[in-house]
C-alpha positions in Angstrom: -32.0 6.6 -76.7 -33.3 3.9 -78.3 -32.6 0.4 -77.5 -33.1 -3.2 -78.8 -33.2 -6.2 -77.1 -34.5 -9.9 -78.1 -36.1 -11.5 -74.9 -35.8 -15.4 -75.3 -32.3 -15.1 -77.8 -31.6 -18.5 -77.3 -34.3 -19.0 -80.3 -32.3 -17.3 -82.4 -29.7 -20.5 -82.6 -32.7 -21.7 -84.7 -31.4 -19.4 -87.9 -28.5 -21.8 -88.6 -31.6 -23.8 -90.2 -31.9 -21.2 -92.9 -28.6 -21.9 -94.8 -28.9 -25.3 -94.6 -32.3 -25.1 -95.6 -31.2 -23.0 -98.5 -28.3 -25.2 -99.5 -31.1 -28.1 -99.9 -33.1 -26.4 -101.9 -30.5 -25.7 -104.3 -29.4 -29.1 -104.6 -32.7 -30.2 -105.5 -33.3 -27.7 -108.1 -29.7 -29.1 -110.0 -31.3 -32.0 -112.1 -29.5 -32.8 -115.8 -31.5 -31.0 -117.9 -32.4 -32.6 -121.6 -32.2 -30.7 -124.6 -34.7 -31.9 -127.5 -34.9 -29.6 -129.6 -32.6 -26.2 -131.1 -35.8 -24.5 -130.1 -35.9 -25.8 -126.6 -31.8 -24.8 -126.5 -32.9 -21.5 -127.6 -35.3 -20.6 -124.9 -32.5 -22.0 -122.5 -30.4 -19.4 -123.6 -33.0 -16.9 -123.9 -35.5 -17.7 -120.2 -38.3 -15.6 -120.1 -39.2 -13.6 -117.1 -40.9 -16.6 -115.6 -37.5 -18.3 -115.9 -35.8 -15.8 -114.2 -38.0 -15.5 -111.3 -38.2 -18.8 -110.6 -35.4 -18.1 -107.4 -37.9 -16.0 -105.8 -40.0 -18.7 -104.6 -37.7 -20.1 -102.3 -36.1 -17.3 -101.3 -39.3 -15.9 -99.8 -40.0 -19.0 -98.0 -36.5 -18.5 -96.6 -37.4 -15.4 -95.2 -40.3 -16.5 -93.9 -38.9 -19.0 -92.2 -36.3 -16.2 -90.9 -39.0 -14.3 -89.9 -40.7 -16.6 -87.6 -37.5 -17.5 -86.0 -37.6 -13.9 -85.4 -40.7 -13.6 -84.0 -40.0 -16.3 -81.7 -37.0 -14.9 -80.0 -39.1 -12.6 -79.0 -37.7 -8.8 -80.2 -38.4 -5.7 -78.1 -37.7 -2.2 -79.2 -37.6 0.3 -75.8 -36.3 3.8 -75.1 -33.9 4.2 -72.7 -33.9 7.6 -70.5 -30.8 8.6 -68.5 -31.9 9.3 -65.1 -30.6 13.1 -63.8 -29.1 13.4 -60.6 -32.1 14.1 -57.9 -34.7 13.8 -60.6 -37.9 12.1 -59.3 -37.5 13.5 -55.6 -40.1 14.8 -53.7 -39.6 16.1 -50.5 -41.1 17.4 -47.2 -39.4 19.3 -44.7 -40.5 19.0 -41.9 -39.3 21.3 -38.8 -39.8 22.0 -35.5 -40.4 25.6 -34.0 -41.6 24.6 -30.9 -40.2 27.1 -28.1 -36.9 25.4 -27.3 -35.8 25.9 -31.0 -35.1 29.7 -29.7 -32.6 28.7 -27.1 -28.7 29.3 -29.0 -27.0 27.4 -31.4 -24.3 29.5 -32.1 -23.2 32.5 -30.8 -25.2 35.4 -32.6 -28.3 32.9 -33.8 -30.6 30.4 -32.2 -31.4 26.8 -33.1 -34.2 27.8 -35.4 -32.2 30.5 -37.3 -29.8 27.9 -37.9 -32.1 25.6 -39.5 -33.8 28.3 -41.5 -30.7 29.1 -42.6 -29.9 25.5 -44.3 -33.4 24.6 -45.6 -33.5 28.0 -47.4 -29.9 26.6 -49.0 -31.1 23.2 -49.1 -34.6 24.8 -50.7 -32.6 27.0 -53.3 -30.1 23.7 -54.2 -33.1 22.2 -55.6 -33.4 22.0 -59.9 -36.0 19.2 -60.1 -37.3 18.1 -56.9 -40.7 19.1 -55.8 -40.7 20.4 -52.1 -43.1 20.7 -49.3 -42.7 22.2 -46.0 -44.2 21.4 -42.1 -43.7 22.6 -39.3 -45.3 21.9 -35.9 -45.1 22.1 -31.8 -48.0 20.4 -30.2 -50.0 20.7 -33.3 -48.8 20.8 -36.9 -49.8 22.7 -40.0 -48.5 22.6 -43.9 -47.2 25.5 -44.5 -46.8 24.7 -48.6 -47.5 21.5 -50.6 -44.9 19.8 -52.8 -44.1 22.5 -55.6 -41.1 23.5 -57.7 -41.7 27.3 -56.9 -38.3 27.3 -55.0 -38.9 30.9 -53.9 -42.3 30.6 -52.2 -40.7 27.8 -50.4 -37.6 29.5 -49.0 -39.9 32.9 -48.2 -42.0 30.4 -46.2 -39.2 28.7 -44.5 -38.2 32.5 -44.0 -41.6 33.1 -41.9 -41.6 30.6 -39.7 -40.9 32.1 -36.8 -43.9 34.1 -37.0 -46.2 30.7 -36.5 -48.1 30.1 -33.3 -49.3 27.0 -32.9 -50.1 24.8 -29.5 -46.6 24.3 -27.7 -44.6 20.6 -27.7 -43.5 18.3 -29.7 -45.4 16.3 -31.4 -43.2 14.2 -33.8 -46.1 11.6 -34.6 -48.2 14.5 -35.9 -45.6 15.6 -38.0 -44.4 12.3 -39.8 -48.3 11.8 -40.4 -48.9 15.4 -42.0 -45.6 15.2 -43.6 -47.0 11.6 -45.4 -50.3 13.0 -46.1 -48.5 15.5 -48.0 -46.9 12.6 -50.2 -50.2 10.9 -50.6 -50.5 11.3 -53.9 -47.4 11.8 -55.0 -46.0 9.1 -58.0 -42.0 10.4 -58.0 -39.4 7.7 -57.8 -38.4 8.9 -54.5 -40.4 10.0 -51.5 -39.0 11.6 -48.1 -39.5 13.6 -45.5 -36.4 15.2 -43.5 -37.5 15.7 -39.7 -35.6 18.6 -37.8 -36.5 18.5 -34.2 -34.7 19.3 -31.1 -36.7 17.4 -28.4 -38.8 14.5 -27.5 -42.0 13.4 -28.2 -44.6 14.6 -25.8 -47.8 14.5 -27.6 -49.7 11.2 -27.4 -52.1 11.7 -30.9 -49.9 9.3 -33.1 -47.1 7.5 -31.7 -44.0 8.5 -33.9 -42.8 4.9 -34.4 -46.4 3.8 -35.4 -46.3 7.1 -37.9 -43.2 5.7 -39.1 -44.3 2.0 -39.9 -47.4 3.4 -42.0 -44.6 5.9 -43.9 -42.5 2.6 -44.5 -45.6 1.1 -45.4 -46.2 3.9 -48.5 -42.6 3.6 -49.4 -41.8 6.9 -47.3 -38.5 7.1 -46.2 -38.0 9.2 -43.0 -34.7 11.1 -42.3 -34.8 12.5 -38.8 -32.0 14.8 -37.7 -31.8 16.2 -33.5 -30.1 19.9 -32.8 -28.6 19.6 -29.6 -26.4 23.2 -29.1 -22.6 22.5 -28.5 -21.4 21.9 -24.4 -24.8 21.2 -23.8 -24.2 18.0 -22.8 -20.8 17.5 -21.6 -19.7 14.0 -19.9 -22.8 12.3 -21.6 -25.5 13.5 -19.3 -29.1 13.8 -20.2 -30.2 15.4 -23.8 -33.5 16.9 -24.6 -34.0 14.4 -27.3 -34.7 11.1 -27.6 -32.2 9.6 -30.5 -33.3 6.2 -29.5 -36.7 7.0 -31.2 -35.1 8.8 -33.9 -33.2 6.5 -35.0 -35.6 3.7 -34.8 -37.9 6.2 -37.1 -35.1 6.1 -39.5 -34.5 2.6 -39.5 -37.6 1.7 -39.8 -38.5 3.9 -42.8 -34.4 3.0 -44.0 -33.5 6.7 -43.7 -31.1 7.7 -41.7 -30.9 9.2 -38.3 -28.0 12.0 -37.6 -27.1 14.4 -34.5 -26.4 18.3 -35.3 -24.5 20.0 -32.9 -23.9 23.3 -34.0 -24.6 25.1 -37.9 -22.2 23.7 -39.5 -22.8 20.3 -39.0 -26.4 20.8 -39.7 -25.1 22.1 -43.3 -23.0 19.0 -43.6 -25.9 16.5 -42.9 -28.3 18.3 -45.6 -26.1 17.8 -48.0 -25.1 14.3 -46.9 -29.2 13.5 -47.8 -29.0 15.4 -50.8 -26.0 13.7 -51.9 -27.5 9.9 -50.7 -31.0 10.9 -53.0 -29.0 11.6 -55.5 -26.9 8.9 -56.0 -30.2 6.8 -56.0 -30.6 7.8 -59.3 -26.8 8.7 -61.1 -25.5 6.8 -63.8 -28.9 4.9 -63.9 -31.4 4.2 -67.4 -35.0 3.5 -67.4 -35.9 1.5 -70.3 -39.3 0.9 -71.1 -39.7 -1.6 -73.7 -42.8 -3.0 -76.1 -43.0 -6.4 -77.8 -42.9 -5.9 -81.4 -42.8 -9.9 -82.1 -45.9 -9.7 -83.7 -44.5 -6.9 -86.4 -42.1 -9.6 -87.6 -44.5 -12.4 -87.5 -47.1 -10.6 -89.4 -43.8 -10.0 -92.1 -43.4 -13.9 -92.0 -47.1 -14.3 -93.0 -46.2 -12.2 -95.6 -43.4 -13.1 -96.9 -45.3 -16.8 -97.3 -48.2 -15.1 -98.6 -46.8 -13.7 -101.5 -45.1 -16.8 -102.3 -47.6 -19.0 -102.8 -49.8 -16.2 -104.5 -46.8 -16.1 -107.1 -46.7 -20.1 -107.2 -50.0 -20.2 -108.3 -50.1 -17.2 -110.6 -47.5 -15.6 -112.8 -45.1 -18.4 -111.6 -47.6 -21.4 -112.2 -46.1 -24.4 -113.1 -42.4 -22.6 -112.5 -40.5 -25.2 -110.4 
């Protein structure tokens, strides 16, 4: 859609010259005229050309004037683009398949079938978004680089299970792949969604050090524990540390959330879908170019022309 604008409009108070300008002009072009002759009556009744073009001089100095008032309020001519909901996003997902995500999380399906579960739905909700995907233990690996080919994603996330790599957890490792992936990546948005289910237990990259250089790249970090349902009743001891994983949210301002069983890991998907989104609803980008100097080259014109005509066919015309 295309949009106009004037940058400094307070310039434009500076047209209320142009009527009074033109008033004055007017006035001083009134003088009693004397009649000498019937011949000189004649040609007053019948002016030639010359006669009758006479206005034009003024009025193109008029515009002229106009035009570099114009030109000094600054006018801009942009496009606006209505931003789509999600458009802009690119993510990485990155997940956890270290050992423990076998133990259950429901009653027919482990912790790790759960969450292939949901990023294959959270994968196959995607229209514009490009999407990576990493998973790690003790080491890491990126499985796929950001892409819109939502189906080789979701087969991956599928295939998972079938990846060996050195056991633990090593969350720093992860955030860092996970931003490498988004190195050169120039959407609006950039994130990575951590699913892990324990702490921290290899010493390569700090995750809160991993964090501060994603923060520092404009990465935001949403980290999300599984912790399966009874496991720990009267507030004993979890297997993972939310006090780091939420300060790796913080930090990156994502957001930090606790899944105890499938469907709660469904519901805080889509609560990060919906908070990306809503980054970007009801929300134009307008890009706009000065075309000021359009308007004073039109001035320049205008005043051209005039005197051209004032010393021409309109010689001696006042």
């Amino acid at each position: 859609m295309d949009s106009f604008r004037f940058e400094a409009p307070d310039a434009l108070l500076l047209l209320l010259l142009v009527p009074a300008l033109a008033l004055y002009v007017r006035r001083r072009r009134m003088p009693a005229m004397r009649v000498g002759s019937d011949a000189a009556a004649a040609e007053v009744r019948r002016p030639s050309w010359r006669i009758r073009a006479r206005p034009l001089l003024p009025v193109l100095r008029l515009i002229a004037v106009a035009l570099l008032v114009l030109a000094l309020a600054r006018p801009q001519r942009g496009e606006a683009v209505a931003r789509t909901q999600g458009n802009g996003i690119d993510i990485v997902l990155a997940l956890d398949i270290s050992s423990s995500m076998s133990l259950p999380f429901a009653r027919r399906e482990t912790r790790l079938d759960a969450a292939r579960d949901v990023l294959t739905r959270f994968v196959r909700g995607r229209t514009a978004d490009r999407v990576g995907l990493v998973v790690f233990q003790g080491s890491t690996v990126t499985l796929s680089p950001l892409t819109t080919d939502y189906n080789a994603i979701a087969q991956d996330v599928g295939g998972v299970d079938r990846i060996r790599l050195r056991d633990g957890t090593g969350i720093g490792v992860a955030i860092g792949e996970s931003v490498n992936a988004l190195r050169d990546s120039a959407a609006a948005s950039r994130i990575v969604i951590l699913l892990t289910d324990g702490e921290n237990n290899v010493l390569q990259i700090e995750p809160l050090a991993a964090a501060k250089i994603a923060a520092k790249l404009g990465v935001r970090v949403y980290t999300i524990g599984v912790v399966s349902r009874g496991q720990n009743p009267g507030g004993g001891r979890l297997d993972i540390d939310e006090q780091s994983l939420q300060a790796i949210a913080d930090v990156t301002h994502g957001t930090y959330n606790r899944a105890e069983d499938p469907a709660a890991l469904q519901l805080v998907y889509d609560e990060i879908d919906r908070l990306e989104k809503s980054r970007f609803e009801d929300r134009e980008l307008t890009r706009f170019d000065n075309i000021a100097p359009y308007f004073l080259a039109a001035a320049v014109a205008a005043l051209a022309v005039e005197i051209a005509l004032r010393h021409s066919w309109l010689r001696g015309i006042t």
